[in-house]
KESE-964058 format. One record per residue: x, z, y of N, C-alpha, C in turn; residue number from 1. Coordinates in nm, 2 decimals, m for minus. Layout:
BEGIN
[[X; Z; Y]; [X; Z; Y]; [X; Z; Y]; NUM],
...
This chain:
BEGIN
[[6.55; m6.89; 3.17]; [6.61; m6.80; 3.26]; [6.51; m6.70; 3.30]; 1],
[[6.54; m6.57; 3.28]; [6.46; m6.48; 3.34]; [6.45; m6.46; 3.48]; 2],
[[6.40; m6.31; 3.50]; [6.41; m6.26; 3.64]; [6.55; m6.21; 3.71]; 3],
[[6.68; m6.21; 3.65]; [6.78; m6.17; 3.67]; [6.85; m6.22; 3.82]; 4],
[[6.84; m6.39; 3.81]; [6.89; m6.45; 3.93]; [7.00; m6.40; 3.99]; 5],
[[7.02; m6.28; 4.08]; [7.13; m6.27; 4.14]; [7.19; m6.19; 4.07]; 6],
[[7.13; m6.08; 4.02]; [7.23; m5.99; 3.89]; [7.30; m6.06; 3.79]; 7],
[[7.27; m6.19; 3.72]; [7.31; m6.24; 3.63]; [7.43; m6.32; 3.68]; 8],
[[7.47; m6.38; 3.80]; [7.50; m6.43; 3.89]; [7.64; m6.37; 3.92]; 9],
[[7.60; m6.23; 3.97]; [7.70; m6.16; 4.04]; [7.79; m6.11; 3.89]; 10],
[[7.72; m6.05; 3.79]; [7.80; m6.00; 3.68]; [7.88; m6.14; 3.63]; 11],
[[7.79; m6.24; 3.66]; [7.97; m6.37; 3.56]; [8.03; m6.40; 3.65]; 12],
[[8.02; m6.39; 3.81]; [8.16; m6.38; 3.90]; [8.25; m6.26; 3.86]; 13],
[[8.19; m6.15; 3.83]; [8.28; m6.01; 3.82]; [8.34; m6.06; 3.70]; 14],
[[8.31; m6.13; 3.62]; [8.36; m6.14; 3.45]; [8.51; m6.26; 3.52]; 15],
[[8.44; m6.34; 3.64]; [8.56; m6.41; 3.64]; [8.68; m6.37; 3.73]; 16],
[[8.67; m6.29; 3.78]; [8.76; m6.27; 3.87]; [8.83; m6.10; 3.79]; 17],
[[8.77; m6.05; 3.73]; [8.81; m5.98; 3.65]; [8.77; m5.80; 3.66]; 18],
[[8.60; m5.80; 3.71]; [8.56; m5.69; 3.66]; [8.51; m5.64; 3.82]; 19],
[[8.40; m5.55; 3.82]; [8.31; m5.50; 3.91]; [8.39; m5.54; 4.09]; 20],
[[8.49; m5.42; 4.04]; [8.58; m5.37; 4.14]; [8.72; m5.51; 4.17]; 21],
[[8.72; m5.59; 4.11]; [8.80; m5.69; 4.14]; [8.74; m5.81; 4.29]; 22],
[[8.58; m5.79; 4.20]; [8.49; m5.88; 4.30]; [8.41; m5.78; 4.41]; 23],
[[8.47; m5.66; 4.41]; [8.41; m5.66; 4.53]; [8.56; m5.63; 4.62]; 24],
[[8.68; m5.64; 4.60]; [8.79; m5.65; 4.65]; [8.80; m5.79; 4.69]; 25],
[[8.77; m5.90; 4.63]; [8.77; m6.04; 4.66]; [8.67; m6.04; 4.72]; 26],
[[8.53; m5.99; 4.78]; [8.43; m6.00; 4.86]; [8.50; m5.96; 5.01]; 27],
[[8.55; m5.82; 5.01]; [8.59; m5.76; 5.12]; [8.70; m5.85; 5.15]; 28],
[[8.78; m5.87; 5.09]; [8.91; m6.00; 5.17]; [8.85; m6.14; 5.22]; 29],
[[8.75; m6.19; 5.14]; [8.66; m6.37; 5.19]; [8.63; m6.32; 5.34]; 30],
[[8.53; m6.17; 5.31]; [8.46; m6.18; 5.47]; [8.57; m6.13; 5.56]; 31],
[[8.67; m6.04; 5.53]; [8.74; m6.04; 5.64]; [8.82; m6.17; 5.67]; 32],
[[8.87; m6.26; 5.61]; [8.92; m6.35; 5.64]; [8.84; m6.46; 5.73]; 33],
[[8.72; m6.46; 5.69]; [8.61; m6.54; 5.74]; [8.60; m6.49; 5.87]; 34],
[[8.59; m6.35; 5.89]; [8.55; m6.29; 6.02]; [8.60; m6.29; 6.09]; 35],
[[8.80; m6.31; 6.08]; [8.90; m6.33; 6.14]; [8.92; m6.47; 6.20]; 36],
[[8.87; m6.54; 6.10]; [8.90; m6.71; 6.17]; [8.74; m6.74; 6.25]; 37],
[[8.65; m6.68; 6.24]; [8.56; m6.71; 6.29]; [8.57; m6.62; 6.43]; 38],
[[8.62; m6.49; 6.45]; [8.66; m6.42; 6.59]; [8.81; m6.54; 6.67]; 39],
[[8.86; m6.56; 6.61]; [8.98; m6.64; 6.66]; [8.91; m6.75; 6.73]; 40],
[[8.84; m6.86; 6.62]; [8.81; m6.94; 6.70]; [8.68; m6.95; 6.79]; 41],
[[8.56; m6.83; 6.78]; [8.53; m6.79; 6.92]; [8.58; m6.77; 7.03]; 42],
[[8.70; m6.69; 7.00]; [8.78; m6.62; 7.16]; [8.79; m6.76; 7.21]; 43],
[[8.86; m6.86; 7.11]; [8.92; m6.99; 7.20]; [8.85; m7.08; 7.25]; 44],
[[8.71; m7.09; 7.22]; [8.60; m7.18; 7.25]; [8.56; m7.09; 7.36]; 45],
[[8.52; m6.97; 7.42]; [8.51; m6.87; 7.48]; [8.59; m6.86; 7.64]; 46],
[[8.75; m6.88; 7.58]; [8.82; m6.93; 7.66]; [8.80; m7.04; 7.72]; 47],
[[8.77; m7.11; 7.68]; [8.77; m7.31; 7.73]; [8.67; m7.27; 7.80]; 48],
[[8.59; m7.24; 7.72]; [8.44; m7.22; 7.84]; [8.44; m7.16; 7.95]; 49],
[[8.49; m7.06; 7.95]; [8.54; m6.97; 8.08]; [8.63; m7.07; 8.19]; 50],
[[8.73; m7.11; 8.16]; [8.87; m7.18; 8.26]; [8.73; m7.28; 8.28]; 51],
[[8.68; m7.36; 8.20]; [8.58; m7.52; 8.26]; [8.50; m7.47; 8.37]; 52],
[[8.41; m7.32; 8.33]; [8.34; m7.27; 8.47]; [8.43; m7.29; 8.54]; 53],
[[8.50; m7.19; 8.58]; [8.58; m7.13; 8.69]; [8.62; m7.25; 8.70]; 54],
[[8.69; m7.33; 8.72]; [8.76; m7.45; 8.74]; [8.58; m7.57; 8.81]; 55],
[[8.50; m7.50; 8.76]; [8.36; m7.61; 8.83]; [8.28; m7.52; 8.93]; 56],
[[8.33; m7.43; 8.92]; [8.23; m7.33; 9.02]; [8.36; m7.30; 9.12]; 57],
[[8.48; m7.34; 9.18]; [8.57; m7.31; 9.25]; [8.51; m7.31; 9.36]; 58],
[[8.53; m7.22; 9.45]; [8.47; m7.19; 9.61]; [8.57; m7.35; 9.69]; 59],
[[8.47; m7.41; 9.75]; [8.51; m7.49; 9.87]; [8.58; m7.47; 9.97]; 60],
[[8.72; m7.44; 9.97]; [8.73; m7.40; 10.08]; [8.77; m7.43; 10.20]; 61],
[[8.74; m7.59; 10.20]; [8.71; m7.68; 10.36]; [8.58; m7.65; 10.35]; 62],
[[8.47; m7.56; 10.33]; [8.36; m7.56; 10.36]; [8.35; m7.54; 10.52]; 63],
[[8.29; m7.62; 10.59]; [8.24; m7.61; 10.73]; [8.33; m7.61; 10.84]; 64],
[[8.48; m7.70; 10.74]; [8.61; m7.74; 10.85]; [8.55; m7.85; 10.90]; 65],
[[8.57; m7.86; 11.03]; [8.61; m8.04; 11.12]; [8.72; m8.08; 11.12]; 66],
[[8.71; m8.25; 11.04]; [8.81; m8.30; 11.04]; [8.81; m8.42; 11.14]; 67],
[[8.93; m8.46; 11.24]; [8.90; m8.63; 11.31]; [8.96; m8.73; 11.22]; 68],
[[8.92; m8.85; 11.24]; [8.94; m8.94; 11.19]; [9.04; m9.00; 11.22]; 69],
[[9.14; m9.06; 11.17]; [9.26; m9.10; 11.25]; [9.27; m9.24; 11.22]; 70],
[[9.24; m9.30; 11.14]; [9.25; m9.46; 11.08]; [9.07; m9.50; 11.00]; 71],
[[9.08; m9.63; 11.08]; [8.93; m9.70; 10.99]; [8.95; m9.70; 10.88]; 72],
[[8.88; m9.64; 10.78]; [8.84; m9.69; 10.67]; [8.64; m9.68; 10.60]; 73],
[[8.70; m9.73; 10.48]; [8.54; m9.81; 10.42]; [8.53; m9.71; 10.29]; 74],
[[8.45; m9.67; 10.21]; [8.52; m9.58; 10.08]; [8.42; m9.69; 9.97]; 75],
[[8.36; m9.80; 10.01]; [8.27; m9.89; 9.90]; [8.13; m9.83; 9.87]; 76],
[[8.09; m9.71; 9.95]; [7.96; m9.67; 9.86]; [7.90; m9.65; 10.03]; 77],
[[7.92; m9.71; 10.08]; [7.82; m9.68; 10.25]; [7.89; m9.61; 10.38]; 78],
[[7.98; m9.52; 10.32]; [8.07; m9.47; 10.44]; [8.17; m9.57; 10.47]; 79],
[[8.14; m9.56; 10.62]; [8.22; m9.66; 10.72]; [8.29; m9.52; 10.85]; 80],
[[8.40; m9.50; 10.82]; [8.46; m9.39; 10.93]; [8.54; m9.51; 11.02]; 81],
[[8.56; m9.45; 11.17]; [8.63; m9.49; 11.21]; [8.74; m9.42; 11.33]; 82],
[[8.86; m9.43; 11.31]; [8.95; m9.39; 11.41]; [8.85; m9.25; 11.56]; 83],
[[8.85; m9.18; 11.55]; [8.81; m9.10; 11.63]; [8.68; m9.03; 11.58]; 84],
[[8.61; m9.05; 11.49]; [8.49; m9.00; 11.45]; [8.53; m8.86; 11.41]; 85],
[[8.48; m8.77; 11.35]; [8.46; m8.68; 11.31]; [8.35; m8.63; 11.24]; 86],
[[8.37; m8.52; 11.13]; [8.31; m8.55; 11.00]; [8.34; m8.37; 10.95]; 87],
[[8.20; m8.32; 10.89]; [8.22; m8.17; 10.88]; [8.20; m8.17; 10.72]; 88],
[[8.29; m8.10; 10.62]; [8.25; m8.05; 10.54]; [8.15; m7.98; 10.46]; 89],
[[8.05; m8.03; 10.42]; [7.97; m7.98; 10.37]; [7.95; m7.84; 10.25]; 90],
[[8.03; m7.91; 10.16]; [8.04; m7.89; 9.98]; [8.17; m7.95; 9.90]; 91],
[[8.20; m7.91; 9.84]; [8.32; m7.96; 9.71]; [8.26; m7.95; 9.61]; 92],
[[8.28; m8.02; 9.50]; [8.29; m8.02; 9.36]; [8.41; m8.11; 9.28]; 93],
[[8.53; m8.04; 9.27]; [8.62; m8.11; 9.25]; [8.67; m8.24; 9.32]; 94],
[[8.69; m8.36; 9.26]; [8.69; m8.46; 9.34]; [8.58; m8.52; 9.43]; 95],
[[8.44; m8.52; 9.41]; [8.33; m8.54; 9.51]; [8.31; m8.41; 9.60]; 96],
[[8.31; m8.46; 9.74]; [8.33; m8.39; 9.88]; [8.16; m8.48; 9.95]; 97],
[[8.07; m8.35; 9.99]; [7.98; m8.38; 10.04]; [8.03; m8.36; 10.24]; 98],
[[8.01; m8.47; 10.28]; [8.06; m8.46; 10.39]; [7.94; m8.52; 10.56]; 99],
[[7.93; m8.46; 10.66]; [7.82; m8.49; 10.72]; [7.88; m8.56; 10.87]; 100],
[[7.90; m8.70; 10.89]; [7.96; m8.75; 11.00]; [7.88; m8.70; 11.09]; 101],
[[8.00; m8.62; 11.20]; [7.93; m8.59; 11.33]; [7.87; m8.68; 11.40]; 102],
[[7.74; m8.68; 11.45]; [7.66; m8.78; 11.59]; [7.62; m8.91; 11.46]; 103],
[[7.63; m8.88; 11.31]; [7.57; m9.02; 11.25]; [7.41; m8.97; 11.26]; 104],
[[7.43; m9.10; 11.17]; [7.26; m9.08; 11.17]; [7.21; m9.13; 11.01]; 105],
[[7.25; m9.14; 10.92]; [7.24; m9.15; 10.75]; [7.33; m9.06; 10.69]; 106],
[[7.34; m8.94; 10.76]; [7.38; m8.82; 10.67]; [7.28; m8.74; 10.57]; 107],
[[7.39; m8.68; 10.46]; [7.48; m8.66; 10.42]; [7.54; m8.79; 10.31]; 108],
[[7.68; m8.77; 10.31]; [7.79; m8.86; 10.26]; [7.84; m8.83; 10.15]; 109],
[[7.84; m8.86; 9.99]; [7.93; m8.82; 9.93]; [8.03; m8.91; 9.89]; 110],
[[8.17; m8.82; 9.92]; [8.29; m8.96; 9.92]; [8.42; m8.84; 9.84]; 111],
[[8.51; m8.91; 9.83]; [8.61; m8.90; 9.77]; [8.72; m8.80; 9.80]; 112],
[[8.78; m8.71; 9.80]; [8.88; m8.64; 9.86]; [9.00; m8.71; 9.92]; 113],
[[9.04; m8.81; 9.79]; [9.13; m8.91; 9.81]; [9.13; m9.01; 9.94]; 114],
[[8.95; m9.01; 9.95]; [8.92; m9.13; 10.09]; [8.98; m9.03; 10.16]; 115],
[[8.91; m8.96; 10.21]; [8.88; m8.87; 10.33]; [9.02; m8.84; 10.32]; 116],
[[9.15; m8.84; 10.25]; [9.27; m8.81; 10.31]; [9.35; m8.91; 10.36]; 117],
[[9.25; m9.00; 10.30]; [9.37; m9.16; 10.35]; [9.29; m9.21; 10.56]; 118],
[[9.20; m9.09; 10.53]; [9.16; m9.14; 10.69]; [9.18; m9.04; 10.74]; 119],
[[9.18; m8.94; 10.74]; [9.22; m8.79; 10.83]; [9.32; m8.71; 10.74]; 120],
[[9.32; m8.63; 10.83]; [9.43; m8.46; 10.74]; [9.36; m8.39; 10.69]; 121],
[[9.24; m8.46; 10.60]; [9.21; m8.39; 10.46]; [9.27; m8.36; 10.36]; 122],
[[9.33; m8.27; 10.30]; [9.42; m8.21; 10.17]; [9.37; m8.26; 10.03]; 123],
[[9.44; m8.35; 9.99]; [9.35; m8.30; 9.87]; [9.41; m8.24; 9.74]; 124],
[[9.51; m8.20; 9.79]; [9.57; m8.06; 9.70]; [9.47; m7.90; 9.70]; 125],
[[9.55; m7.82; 9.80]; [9.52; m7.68; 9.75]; [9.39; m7.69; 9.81]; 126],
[[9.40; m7.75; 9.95]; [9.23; m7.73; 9.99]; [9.07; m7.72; 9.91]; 127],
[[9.09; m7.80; 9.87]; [8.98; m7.83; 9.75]; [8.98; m7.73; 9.64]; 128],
[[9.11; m7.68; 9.59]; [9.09; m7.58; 9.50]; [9.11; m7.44; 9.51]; 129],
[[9.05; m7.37; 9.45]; [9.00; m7.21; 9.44]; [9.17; m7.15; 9.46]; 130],
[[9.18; m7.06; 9.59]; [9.34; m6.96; 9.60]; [9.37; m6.84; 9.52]; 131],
């Protein structure tokens, strides 16, 4: 084999597809096709990526509400609330709620949205998420 390599290469594709201008008509259609499914499924990975931020970076918006406590509960990881306490919102990040019991003293707390509603009139619908 000579020095030819891609010349020799390109001319027996053109011989197969049926001549200069055939293969470079089947070039221009591969990459636009390629360039099409490869723009498509960017946008959509693009997409996902976008909604997962926005959906993880959502503004807190019980940030630096006071809630009271209306019923004892335990949430299994150290928080012990009880009936009359009170407890400021710190931070959100979807379901974990950083929370700072008023007058404690082993603050800050990360607990559940779910707890903190089964003990006070914490939301854990729209509150928690971005309006």
């Amino acid at each position: 084999m000579g020095n030819l390599g891609g010349y020799q290469m390109m001319t027996t594709l053109a011989k197969k597809v049926g001549g200069p201008v055939a293969l470079a008509v089947v070039t221009a259609v591969s990459g636009w096709a390629i360039g099409r499914g490869a723009e498509a499924g960017g946008k959509d990975i693009f997409k996902a990526a976008k909604a997962a931020a926005k959906k993880r970076n959502a503004p807190c918006s019980t940030k630096g509400q006071v809630f009271d406590v209306v019923s004892d509960g335990e949430d299994g990881k150290g928080l012990v609330l009880r009936a009359g306490d009170q407890y400021r919102v710190m931070e959100c990040d979807g379901e974990a709620i950083l929370i700072e019991v008023l007058g404690g003293t082993n603050n800050p707390y990360f607990t559940s949205s779910q707890f903190l509603a089964s003990v006070s009139g914490f939301s854990t619908g729209e509150k928690t998420k971005a309006k």
